[in-house]
C-alpha positions as CSV (number, residue, x, y, z in Angstrom):
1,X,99.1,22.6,87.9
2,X,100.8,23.2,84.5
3,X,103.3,26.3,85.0
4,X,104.0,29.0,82.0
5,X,107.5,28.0,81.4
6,X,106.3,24.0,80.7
7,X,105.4,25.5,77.3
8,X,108.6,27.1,76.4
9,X,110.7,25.3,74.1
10,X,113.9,25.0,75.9
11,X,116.7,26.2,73.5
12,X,114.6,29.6,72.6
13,X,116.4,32.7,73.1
14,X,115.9,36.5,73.2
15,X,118.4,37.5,71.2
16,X,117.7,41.4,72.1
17,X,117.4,40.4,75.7
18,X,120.8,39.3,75.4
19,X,122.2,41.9,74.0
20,X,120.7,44.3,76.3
21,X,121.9,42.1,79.2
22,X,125.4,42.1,77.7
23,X,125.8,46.2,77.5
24,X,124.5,46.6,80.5
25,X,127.1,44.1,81.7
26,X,129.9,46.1,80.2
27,X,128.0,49.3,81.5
28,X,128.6,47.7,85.5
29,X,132.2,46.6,84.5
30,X,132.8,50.5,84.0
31,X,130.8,51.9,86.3
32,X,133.4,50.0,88.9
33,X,135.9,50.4,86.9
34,X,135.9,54.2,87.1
35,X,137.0,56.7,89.9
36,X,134.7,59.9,88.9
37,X,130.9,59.3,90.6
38,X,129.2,59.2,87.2
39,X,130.0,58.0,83.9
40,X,130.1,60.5,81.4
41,X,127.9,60.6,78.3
42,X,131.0,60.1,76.1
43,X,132.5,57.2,78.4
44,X,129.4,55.5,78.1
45,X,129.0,55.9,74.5
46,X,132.6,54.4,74.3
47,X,131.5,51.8,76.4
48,X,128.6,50.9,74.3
49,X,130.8,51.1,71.4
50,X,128.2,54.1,69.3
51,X,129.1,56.9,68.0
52,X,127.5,60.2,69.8
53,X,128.2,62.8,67.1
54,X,125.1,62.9,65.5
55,X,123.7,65.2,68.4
56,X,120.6,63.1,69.0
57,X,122.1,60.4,71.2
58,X,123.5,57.9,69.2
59,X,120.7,57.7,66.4
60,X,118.5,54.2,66.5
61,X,120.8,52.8,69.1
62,X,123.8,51.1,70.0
63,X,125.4,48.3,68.0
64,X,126.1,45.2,69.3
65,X,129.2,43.6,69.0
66,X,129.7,39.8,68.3
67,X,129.4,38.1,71.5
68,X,133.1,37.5,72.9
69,X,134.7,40.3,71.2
70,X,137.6,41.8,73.5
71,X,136.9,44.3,76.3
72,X,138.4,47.9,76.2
């Protein structure tokens, strides 16, 4: 029997899976990083590196940042 991933080319990436996997990385780092309960809108904008002030949550989205960029 012929499985799905047999037809996958092996050196394709999801470049937006990747990303998204990477923030929510940095989200976790935080999260145990922090001694409140929660993180706060703010400290997770910071964390995602976007900039809140437009009122409406960031705008289209987050940012990514160049894959081994520095940590806060």
């Amino acid at each position: 029997m012929l499985s799905v991933a047999a037809h996958r080319h092996p050196k394709v990436q999801d470049h937006v899976a990747l990303v998204e996997i990477d923030l929510t990385g940095e989200l976790m780092i935080a999260a145990a990083a922090a001694t409140e309960d929660r993180l706060s809108p703010d400290r997770i904008d910071e964390v995602l590196d976007v900039d809140g002030e437009d009122g409406e949550g960031g705008g289209a989205g987050p940012v990514p940042r160049c894959a081994g960029s520095a940590r806060p």
